[in-house]
C-alpha positions, 0 to 999 in steps of 0.5 A: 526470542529470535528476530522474523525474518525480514525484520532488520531495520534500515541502515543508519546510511538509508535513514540519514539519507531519506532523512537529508532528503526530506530536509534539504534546506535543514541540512545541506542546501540553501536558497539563492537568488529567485528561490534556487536551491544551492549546496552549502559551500562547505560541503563535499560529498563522495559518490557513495554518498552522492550516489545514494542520495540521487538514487533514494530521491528517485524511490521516494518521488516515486513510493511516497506520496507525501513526498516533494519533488525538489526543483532543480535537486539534480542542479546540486550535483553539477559541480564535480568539485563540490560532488561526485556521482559516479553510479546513477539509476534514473526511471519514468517520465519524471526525468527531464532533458535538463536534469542529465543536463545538470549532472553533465560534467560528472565522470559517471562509470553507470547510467541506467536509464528506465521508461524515461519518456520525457527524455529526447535527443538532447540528452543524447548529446549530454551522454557522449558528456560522460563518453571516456568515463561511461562502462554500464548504460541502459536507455531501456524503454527511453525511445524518445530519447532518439528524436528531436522534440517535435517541431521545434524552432532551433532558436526554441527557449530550454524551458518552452522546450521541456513542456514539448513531447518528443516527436516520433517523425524525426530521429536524430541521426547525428548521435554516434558512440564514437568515443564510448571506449570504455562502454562494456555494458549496454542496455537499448531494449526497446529501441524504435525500428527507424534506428539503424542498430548496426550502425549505433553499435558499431563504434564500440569496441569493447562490448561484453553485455548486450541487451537488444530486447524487441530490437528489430534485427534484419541482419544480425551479422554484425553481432560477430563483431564482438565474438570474441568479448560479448559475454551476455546477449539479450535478444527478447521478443526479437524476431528469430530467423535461422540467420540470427541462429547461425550468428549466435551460435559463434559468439563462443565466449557468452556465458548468458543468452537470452532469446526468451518471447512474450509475443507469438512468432513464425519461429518454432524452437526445435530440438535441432537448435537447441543442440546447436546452441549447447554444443556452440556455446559451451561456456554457457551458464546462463540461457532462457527461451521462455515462451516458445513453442517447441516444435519437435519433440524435445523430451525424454518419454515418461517412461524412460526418465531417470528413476529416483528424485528429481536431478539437476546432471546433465546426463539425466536431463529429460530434456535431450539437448542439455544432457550435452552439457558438461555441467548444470546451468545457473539459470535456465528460463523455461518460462511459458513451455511445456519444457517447465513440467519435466522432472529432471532439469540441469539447472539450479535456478528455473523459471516456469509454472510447475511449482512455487519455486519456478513462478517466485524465480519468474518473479524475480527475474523479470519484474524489471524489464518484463511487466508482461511476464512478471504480471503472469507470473504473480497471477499463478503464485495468487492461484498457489497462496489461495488454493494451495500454501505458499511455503516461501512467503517472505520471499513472496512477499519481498517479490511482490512487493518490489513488483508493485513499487517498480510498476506502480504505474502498470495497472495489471501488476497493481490488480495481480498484486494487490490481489496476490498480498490480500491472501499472502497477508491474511491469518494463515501467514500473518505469524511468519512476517515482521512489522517492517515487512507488514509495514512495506505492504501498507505503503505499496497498498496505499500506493496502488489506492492513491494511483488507480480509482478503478474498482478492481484495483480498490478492493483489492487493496480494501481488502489487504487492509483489512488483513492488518490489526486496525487501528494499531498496524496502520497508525503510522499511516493514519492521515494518509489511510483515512484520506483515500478511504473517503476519497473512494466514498465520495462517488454517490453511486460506488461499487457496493462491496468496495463502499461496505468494505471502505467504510468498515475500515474507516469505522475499525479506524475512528475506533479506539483512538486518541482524540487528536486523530478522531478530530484531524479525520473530522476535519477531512470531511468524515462526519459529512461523507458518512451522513451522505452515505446514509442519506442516500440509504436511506433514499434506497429506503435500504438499511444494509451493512454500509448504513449501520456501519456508518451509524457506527463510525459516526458513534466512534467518531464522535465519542468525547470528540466536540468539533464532530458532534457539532459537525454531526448536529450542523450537517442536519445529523439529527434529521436523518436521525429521525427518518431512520427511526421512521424508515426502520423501526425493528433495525436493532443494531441501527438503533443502538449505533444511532443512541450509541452517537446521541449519547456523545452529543449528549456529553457536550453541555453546549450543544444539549440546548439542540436536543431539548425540543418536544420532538426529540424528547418525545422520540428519547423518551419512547425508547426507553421502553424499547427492548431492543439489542438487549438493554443497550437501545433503552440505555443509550436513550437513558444516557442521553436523557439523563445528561439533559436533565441534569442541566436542570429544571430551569433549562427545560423550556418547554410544557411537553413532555414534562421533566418529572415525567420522563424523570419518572419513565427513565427511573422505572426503565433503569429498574427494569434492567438485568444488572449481570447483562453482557454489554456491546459497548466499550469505555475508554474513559468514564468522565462523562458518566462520573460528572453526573454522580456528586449532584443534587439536581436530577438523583435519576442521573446519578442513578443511571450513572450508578448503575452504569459502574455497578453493570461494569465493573460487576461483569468486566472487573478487570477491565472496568475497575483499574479505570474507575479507580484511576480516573477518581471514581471511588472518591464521587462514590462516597459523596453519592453516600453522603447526599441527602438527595441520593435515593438508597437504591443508588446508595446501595449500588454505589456502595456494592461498586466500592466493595467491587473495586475493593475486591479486585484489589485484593484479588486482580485475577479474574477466573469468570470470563 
């Protein structure tokens, strides 16, 4: 059988390096003086691995919530003797001015730096630190790391510094990359407009890459002063001008130009200057001018297109200006044009919205630097998995995945997103994805549930949950699941959809689990949360899906698990037992729910003496006549009641109603009963129904117990006969057959079990279903 796609698993070096990560002082580090985290003296580590570990703790601050920043994790690399850093990818607010301080005396050849708002002018004298050794650099969307921290005292101590902002009223001029020689990529998108660019730029001589991105450019002359290296040129969401044009024309060694827009603009792309960049610009491979509008007619008409299938050479382009391109692009972004829509295009990699291949390109190419783009784009491909089919689906999800944990902080792709995954999750595709692949969209999920409490965003998520076999698939994130599920019911006036989504998840969680996960959830304040929801249901004086769900997840909560039944019957559980009853007499599945969860109280010996009033009795008693959901009402009530009696007469502490009577009315309920009836209910363990057989105090119990295992293992024989032979049933059977108390309708059923159980023994193939 073949692997899925996507289903590799992590290399032995990501496992080791998380694993060291998660476990600092177990395996590379001690704390020094005043708790200091310091690197063991007899280590050395080399850039790949060093590399590896800085830029994993960067991913698991920002994807694992139960991850825990170390302070002054950036401090171990500070000696180049002991470490070597050399690639490094740092992003958002979470890095500060002392942490590039730290690593200052590596030789680091690429620093990419992201969104890091938290950085001011310090850490640009800490860069020219890594001058004679830097080739790569961004400082893309860290603006602040050209000012000064605002007001500032100069004899300011570092750490009162670190909690300043930075100010935006006094850019440090002083800063020059005079020195940067080897500097040959270089990333300032999003530089502040009181930055002179030419002048920043001018002391590099070796220049191959830039990415100006929303720089404004006044004159753009100067850019020729790489003419004759600039390979790549970004020039996104810069205000065009015909002067900028005429420059970037020159620049006759780029192979990648880049002057796409998100943002509107006085400039009008026109066939005329698009010749001119094809024909100046002829080694050529890479170009985007998605978002503009094109002013004259740049296309070829329908009728004159190419016949045959759609091309990518150049002589038959429907796009006049390439068809002067001596061979197809690599790339061509035509994102947000109407060029997007033409049928043949001299490119092997387009992004636009004519089909599914064009918006996954988008995806890809600009999740990064380009949220705004990126955010449209995965609108589109939701539109293509809910109306249409998505045929790349793994690629689709590994995009949409990726985008969510790089802007887990941007609202519109975590709404998009999480939107997108709910239907590139659902039953069409589930049999195309792997575990590993299922499992990295539970965790970006719960990532968008942990950072967002808006409503759109929440049942989004809810909603991809519910995609997923629950509990199995989500298991290995069960603490964390159930936490941000009763987090989004606290709210006493939630969303409705969100509140019956949310607490349907955490009813399909509590189901079929092992008790130590049912008593951890019981600690976070599970019972307490479902109990007010039903009260405030009840005030509402309305009897909903979120009611009897709650009823259910308390029944599943509760099952052989004593702590939550005590919390249920402490945090007044019975007492909106009761007002439900009242509230809603003809509410079936209510009913049942509610009996379904007094049957596990019932279970626990300590806490009967609590149900053991006249009135709840009372209440028991009358619902054995009851014909509601079948039998399963009246039987519930018979559970329960047969676990009281068989503590015995002298626990029954009361006149009214008397023992023997309801014995009675329980015996003429049970033989009222269709023994080939088809039950909504399900058994993990029968303990609680075996404990009631070798017993001579109340022969009712024993009866309803008897007849619970006759009912089971008649109708469910494959199911139900393994476990009662398993867990020692057919040993109690034969002592029912030998006490002189058992009544012989009890005998009688207790033998059929046996015969039943034998039987299945015999012949375990089941043909009945």
């Amino acid at each position: 059988m073949a692997a899925k796609a996507g289903d590799n698993p992590d290399s032995l070096m990501a496992l080791t390096t998380a694993f060291c990560l998660r476990n600092l002082r177990r395996t590379m580090c001690y704390l020094g003086e005043r708790n200091k985290l310091c690197l063991r003296s007899d280590i050395f580590l080399p850039s790949e691995i060093c590399d590896k570990l800085v830029n994993t703790y960067m991913e698991l601050v920002h994807m694992d919530s139960n991850f825990e920043p170390q302070d002054g994790f950036f401090q171990l690399f500070s000696d180049p003797h002991s470490t070597r850093l050399t690639r490094v990818q740092l992003r958002e607010d979470f890095v500060r001015d002392r942490d590039l301080e730290a690593i200052g005396k590596q030789d680091l050849i690429e620093l990419h730096l992201t969104y890091c708002n938290n950085l001011s002018a310090h850490s640009l004298r800490t860069l020219t630190r890594f001058r004679q050794t830097l080739v790569s650099l961004s400082l893309f969307g860290c603006s602040r790391i050209f000012y000064r921290k605002g007001g500032a005292p100069l004899a300011c101590d570092e750490e009162e510094e670190e909690e300043r902002p930075a100010s935006r009223q006094a850019p440090d001029t002083d800063f020059s990359f005079q020195g940067f020689n080897r500097l040959r990529l270089l990333n300032l998108g999003g530089l502040p407009e009181e930055v002179d660019a030419e002048a920043l730029l001018k002391p590099l001589p070796a220049l191959t890459s830039l990415d100006l991105s929303g720089v404004p450019l006044p004159k753009a002359a100067f850019l020729a002063h790489w003419k004759e290296r600039l390979a790549s040129l970004v020039l996104y969401n810069v205000d065009l001008s015909e002067e900028i044009i005429n420059t970037v024309v020159e620049l006759g060694h780029l192979r990648h130009l880049d002057i796409s827009r998100e943002r509107t603009s006085k400039f009008k792309m026109t066939r005329k200057i698009l010749t001119a960049i094809v024909q100046g610009l002829v080694n050529l491979v890479s170009l985007d001018i998605s978002g503009h509008i094109m002013l004259n007619n740049c296309t070829v008409p329908h009728f004159e297109e190419a016949m045959g299938r759609p091309s990518i050479e150049p002589c038959k382009s429907s796009i006049y200006p390439f068809q002067e391109l001596k061979r197809p692009l690599q790339f061509l972004g035509l994102y947000n044009t109407t060029l997007c829509n033409v049928t043949h295009i001299p490119a092997y990699k387009v992004t636009g919205s004519k089909n599914e291949d064009q918006v996954l390109n988008a995806i890809e190419v600009y999740t990064e630097f380009r949220p705004e783009l990126a955010h449209r784009a995965i609108n589109q491909l939701f539109d293509i998995a809910r109306i249409q089919h998505c045929s790349q689906l793994l690629r689709a999800l590994q995009l949409v995945i990726a985008a969510l944990k790089c802007h887990k902080y941007d609202k519109s792709i975590q709404v998009t997103g999480s939107a997108a995954l709910f239907y590139l999750t659902n039953t069409e595709y589930r049999s195309d994805q792997s575990v590993w692949l299922r499992r990295q969209v539970i965790q970006v999920v719960l990532n968008g549930m942990e950072q967002y409490q808006e409503v759109t965003v929440q049942r989004n998520c809810c909603l991809t949950l519910c995609n997923f076999s629950i509990p199995e698939e989500l298991e290995f994130q069960y603490g964390r699941v159930n936490l941000l599920l009763l987090k989004i019911l606290e709210p006493a006036r939630q969303d409705e959809s969100i509140q019956r989504i949310a607490v349907h998840l955490c009813n399909a969680l509590v189901c079929q689990v092992d008790n130590h996960h049912k008593e951890a959830v019981g600690k976070m304040g599970f019972v307490k949360t479902m109990l007010n929801l039903i009260q405030k249901k009840l005030q509402d004086r309305m009897c909903d899906q979120v009611m009897e769900f709650s009823w259910s997840a308390l029944w599943n909560i509760t099952d052989e698990t004593p702590d939550n039944c005590q919390m249920f019957l402490n945090c007044k559980g019975m007492g909106l037992f009761l007002d439900c009853l009242k509230e809603f007499p003809d509410k079936q599945e209510l009913h049942r729910n509610m009996l379904g969860l007094l049957g596990n109280v019932a279970e626990v010996r300590g806490l009967r003496p609590q149900l053991l009033t006249p009135q709840f009795i009372s209440v028991f008693s009358n619902l054995l006549d009851s014909k509601a959901d079948g039998i399963e009402v009246s039987y519930n009530a018979c559970g329960v009641l047969s676990h009281i009696v068989f503590d015995g007469p002298e626990a029954w502490a009361m006149e009214e109603p008397l023992r023997d009577t309801v014995m009675d009315k329980m015996m003429d309920a049970i033989q009222s009963w269709d023994v080939t009836s088809r039950r909504n209910i399900n058994y993990r363990s029968f303990e609680p129904i075996l404990r009631l057989l070798p017993q001579s105090i109340a022969p009712v119990s024993q009866h309803w117990a008897t007849w619970a295992l006759f009912n089971l293992v008649s109708v469910y024989p494959s199911k139900y006969c393994p476990l009662l032979i398993k867990e020692g049933g057919i040993v109690l059977l034969e002592k029912v057959l030998e006490l002189q108390t058992s009544h012989e309708e009890t005998k009688d059923m207790a033998q059929k079990v046996m015969e039943q159980c034998e039987n299945f023994k015999e012949d375990p193939m089941e043909t009945t279903r």
